[in-house]
C-alpha positions as CSV (number, residue, x, y, z in Angstrom):
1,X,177.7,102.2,102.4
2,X,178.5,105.2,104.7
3,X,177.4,107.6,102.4
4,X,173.6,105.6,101.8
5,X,173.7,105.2,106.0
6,X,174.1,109.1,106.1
7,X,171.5,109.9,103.4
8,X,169.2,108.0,105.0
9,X,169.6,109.5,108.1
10,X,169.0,112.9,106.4
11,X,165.9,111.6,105.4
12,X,164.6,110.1,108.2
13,X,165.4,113.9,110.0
14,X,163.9,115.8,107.8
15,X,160.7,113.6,107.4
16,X,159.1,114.9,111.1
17,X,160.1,118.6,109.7
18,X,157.9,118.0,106.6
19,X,154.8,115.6,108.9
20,X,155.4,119.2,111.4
21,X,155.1,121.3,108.8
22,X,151.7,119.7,107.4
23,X,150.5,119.6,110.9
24,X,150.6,123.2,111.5
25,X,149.0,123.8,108.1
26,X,146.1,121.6,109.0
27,X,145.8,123.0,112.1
28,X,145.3,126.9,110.7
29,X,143.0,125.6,108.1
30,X,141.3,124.3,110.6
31,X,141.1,127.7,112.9
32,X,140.4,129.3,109.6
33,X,137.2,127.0,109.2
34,X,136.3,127.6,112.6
35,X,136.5,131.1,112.2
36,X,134.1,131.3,109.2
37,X,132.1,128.8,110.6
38,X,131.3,130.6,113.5
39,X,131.0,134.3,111.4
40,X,128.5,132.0,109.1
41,X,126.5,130.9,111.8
42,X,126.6,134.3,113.7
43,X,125.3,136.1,110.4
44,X,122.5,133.5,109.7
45,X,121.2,133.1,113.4
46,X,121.3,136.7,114.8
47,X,117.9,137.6,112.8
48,X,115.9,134.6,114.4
49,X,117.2,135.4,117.5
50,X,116.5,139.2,117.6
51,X,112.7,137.9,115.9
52,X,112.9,135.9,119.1
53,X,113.8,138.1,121.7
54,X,110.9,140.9,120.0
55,X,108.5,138.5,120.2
56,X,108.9,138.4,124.3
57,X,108.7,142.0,124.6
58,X,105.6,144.2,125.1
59,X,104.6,146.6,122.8
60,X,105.8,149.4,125.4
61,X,109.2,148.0,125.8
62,X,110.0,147.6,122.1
63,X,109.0,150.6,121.3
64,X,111.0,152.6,124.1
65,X,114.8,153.4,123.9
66,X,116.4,150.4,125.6
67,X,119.1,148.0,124.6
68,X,117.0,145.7,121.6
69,X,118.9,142.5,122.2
70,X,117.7,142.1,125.8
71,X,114.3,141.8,127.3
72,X,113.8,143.4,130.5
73,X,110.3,142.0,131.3
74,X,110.0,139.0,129.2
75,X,106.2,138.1,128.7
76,X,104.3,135.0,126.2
77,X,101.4,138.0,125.7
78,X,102.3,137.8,122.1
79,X,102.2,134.0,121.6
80,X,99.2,133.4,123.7
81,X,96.8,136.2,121.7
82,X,97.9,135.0,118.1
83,X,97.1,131.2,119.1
84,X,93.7,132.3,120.4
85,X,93.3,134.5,117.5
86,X,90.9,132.8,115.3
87,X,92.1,134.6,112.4
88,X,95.6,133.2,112.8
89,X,94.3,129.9,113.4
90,X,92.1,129.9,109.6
91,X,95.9,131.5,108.0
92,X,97.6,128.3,109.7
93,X,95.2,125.8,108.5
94,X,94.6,127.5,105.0
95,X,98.6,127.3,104.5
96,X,98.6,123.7,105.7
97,X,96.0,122.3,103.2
98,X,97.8,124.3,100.4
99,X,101.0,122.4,100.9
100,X,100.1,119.2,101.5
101,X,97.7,118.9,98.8
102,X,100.4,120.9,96.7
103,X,103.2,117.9,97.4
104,X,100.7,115.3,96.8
105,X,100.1,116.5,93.6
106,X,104.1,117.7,93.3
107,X,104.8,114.4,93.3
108,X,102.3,112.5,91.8
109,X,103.2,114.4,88.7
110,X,107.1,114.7,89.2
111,X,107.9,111.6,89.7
112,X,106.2,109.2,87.0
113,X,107.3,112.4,84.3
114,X,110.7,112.1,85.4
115,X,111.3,108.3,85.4
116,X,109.7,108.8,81.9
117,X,112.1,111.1,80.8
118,X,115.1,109.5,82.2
119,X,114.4,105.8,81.4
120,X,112.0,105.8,78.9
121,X,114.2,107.4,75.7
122,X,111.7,108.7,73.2
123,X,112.3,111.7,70.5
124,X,112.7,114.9,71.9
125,X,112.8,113.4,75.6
126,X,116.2,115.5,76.8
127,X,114.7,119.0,74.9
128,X,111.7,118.2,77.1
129,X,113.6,117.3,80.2
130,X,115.8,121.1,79.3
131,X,112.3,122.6,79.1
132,X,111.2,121.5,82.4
133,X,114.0,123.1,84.2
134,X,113.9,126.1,82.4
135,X,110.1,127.2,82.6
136,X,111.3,127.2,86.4
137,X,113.7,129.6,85.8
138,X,111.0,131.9,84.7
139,X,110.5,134.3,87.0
140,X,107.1,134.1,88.9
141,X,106.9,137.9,88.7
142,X,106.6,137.9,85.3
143,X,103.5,135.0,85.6
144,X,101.4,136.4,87.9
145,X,99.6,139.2,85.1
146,X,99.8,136.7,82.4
147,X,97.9,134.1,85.1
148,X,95.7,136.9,86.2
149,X,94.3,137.3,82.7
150,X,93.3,133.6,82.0
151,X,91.7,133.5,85.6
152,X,89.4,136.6,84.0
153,X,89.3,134.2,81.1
154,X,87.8,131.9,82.6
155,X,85.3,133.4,85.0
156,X,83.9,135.4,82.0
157,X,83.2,131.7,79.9
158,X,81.9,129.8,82.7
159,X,81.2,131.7,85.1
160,X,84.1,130.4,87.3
161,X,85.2,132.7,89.7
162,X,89.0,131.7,90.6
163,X,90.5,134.5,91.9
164,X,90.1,134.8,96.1
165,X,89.8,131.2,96.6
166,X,92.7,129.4,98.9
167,X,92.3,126.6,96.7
168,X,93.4,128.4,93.4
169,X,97.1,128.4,95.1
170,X,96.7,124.5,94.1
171,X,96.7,125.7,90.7
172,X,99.2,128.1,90.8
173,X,102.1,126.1,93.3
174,X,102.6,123.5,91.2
175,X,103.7,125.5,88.6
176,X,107.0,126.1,90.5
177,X,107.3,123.1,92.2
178,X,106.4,120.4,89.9
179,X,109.3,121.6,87.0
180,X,112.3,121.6,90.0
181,X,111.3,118.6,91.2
182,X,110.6,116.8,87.9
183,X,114.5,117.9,87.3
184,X,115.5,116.5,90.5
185,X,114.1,113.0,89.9
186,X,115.3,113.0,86.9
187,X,119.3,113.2,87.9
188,X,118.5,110.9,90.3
189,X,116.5,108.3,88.1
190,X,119.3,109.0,85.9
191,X,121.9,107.5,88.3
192,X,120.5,104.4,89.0
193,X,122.1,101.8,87.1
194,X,120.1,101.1,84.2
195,X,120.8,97.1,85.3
196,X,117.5,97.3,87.8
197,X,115.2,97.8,85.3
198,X,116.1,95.8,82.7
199,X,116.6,92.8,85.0
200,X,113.0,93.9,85.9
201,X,111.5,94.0,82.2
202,X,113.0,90.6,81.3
203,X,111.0,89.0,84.4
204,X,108.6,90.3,82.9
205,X,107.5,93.5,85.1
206,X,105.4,96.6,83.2
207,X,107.4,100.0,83.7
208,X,105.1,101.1,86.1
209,X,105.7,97.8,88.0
210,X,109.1,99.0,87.8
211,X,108.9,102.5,88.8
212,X,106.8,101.6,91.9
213,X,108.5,98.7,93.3
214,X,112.3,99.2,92.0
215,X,112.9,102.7,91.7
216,X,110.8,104.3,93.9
217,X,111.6,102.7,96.4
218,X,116.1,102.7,95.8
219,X,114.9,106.8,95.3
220,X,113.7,107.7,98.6
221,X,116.2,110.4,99.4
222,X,115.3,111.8,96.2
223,X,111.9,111.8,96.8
224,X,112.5,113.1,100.3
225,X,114.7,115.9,98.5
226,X,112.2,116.7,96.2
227,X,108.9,117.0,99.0
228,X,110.8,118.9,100.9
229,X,111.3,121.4,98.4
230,X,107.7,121.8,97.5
231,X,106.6,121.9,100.8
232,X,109.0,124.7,101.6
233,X,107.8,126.8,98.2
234,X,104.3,126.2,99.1
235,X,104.7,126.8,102.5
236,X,106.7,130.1,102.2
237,X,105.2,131.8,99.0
238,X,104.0,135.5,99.1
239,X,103.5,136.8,95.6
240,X,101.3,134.2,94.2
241,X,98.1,134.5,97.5
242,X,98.6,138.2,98.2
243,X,97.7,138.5,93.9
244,X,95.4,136.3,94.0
245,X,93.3,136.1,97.3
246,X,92.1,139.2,98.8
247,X,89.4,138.2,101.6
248,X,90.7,137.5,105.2
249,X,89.4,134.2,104.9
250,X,91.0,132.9,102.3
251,X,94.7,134.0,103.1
252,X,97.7,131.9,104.1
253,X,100.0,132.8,106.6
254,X,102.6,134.7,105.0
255,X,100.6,137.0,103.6
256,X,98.1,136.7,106.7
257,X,100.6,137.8,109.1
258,X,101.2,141.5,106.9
259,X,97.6,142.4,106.0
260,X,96.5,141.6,109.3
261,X,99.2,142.9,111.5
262,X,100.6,145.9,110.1
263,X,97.9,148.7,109.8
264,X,98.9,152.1,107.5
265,X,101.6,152.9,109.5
266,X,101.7,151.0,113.0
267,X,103.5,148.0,112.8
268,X,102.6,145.8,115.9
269,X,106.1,143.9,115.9
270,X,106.2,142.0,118.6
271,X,103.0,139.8,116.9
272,X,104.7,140.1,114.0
273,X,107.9,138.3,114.9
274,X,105.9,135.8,117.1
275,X,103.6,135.1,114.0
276,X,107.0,134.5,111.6
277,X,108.4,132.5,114.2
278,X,105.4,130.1,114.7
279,X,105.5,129.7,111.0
280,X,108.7,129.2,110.6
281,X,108.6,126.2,113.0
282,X,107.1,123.2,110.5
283,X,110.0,123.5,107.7
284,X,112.1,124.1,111.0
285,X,111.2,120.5,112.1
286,X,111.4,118.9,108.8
287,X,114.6,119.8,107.8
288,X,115.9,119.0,111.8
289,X,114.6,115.4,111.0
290,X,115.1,114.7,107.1
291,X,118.2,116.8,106.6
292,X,120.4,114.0,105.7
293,X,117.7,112.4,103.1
294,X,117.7,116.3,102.0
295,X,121.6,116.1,101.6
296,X,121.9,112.5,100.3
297,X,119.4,113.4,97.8
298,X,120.3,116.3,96.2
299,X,123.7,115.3,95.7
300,X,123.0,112.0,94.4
301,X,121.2,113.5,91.8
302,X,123.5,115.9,90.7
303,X,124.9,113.5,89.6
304,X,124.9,110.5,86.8
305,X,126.3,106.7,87.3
C-alpha cells in the first residue's frame, strides 16, 4: 500500500513538470509564429506601402536624393490628374467590361461542364476532366503566336479583323479561366454526397433541375472560389491585350498604365504607382469581403467525400 501511496505521489509531481514543459513549448512555437508572421507580413506589405507613399510625392521630390520612405510634402496631384484623365477613365472601364463579361461566361461554361464531369460518369469523363486541368498548365506564352496566327486566319477568310479590339480579350480570357475553374467545381461537385441527387432523380427532377436548385446552390463557396479567380486573371492579365490590342482606345488598364505612362526613358512614377494602386483596389475589396467563401471553397474542393 505504501509503496502504490508513494508512486502515486511521484506521479502526481512530476505531472505539472511534464503540463510545464508543454507549456513553454507552446509558448515558443507560438513566438516563433509570431515572428514569421510578422517577417511574412513585413515582406508582402512593404511594396504597397512604398507604391503608396510614391504616389503622394511630386515628381521633384521623388526624384531628388531624400529618404524614399517618407514624404516631405505629401500632395493628391497624382490621384486627382489620373481620375480626370480621360484616358484612364476608357482603361478602367475597358478592364471592367472584360472581366465581368469574362466571369459570366467563366461560369456559365465551368460550372454545367463540371457537374457533367463529376456526376454524370460517361466514357472517357476523368481523361477529359485530366485534360481540362492540364491545357491550363500550358503556358500562355507559348499561346499567344499560335493565337496570333488563327486571328490572321480569320481576318484573311472573312474579313474579320480581330486583333485591336477590347472585346477579343473575351475570346482569349476564358481560355485560362474556364479550364481552372471547371477543375475547381469539379472537386467540389465531387464532394457532395452523391445522396442529393439521387434523392432528386427519383422525385423525379431532370439533372439540370438538379444542378440548379440542389447543387448550385449547397456550392456557393465554390462558385465564389471559382469567380473570384477569373475575375482576378481577367482583371490582372498583361501578355494577352498588350499582344493583341495596340490602339489607346482599346487597352485595359494594366497595360494602359505602361504604354501610357512610361515614355522611352522617363518614367513618371508617381502616376505610375497611383495608377497600380487604383487598380489594385477592386480585387482588394473582393477578397476583404469574400475571403472566407474564397477559403471555404478552395479547400472543400480539394477535397472528395
Amino acid at each position: 500500500m505504501s509503496a502504490q501511496t508513494g508512486s502515486a505521489a511521484q506521479a502526481s509531481r512530476a505531472q505539472p513538470v511534464r503540463y510545464g514543459s508543454m507549456s513553454r513549448s507552446r509558448r515558443w512555437a507560438l513566438r516563433w509564429s509570431y515572428f514569421f508572421l510578422v517577417l511574412f507580413a513585413a515582406f508582402f506589405l512593404l511594396p504597397p506601402f512604398y507604391m503608396l507613399i510614391t504616389s503622394l510625392k511630386t515628381s521633384a521630390e521623388i526624384s531628388a536624393a531624400t529618404n524614399p520612405w517618407w514624404v516631405f510634402s505629401p500632395t493628391l496631384e497624382n490621384y486627382i490628374e489620373l481620375l480626370t484623365t480621360d484616358q484612364y477613365l476608357v482603361f478602367f472601364r475597358n478592364s471592367a467590361l472584360v472581366s465581368l463579361i469574362v466571369v459570366t461566361l467563366t461560369m456559365v461554361i465551368s460550372v454545367p461542364a463540371a457537374f457533367a464531369l463529376s456526376r454524370m460518369k460517361f466514357w472517357g469523363s476523368a481523361t477529359l476532366a485530366t485534360g481540362v486541368f492540364l491545357t491550363y498548365l500550358v503556358p500562355e506564352t507559348l499561346l499567344f503566336i499560335p493565337l496570333f496566327k488563327i486571328f490572321a486566319e480569320v481576318r484573311n477568310l472573312t474579313g474579320i479583323e480581330l486583333i485591336n479590339n477590347w472585346w477579343v480579350l473575351l475570346i482569349l480570357y476564358p481560355t485560362l479561366t474556364v479550364p481552372f475553374c471547371t477543375w475547381i467545381m469539379i472537386g467540389y461537385f465531387a464532394s457532395i454526397p452523391k445522396e442529393l441527387d439521387e434523392a432528386a432523380l427519383i422525385d423525379g427532377a431532370t439533372w439540370m433541375q438538379t444542378l440548379t436548385k440542389i447543387f448550385i446552390p449547397v456550392a456557393l463557396p465554390g462558385l465564389i472560389a471559382a469567380t473570384i479567380f477569373a475575375f482576378t486573371v481577367s482583371w490582372a492579365q498583361f501578355l494577352y491585350p498588350l499582344a493583341f490590342t495596340t490602339s489607346t482606345d482599346q487597352l485595359v488598364l494594366p497595360v494602359g498604365i505602361v504604354t501610357t505612362l512610361i515614355k522611352g526613358d522617363v518614367f513618371n512614377w508617381g502616376q505610375i504607382m497611383t495608377g497600380a494602386l487604383l487598380g489594385a483596389a477592386p480585387p482588394l475589396v473582393i477578397y476583404a469581403f469574400l475571403m472566407d467563401y474564397y477559403i471555404a471553397g478552395l479547400t472543400a474542393g480539394a477535397t472528395k467525400g
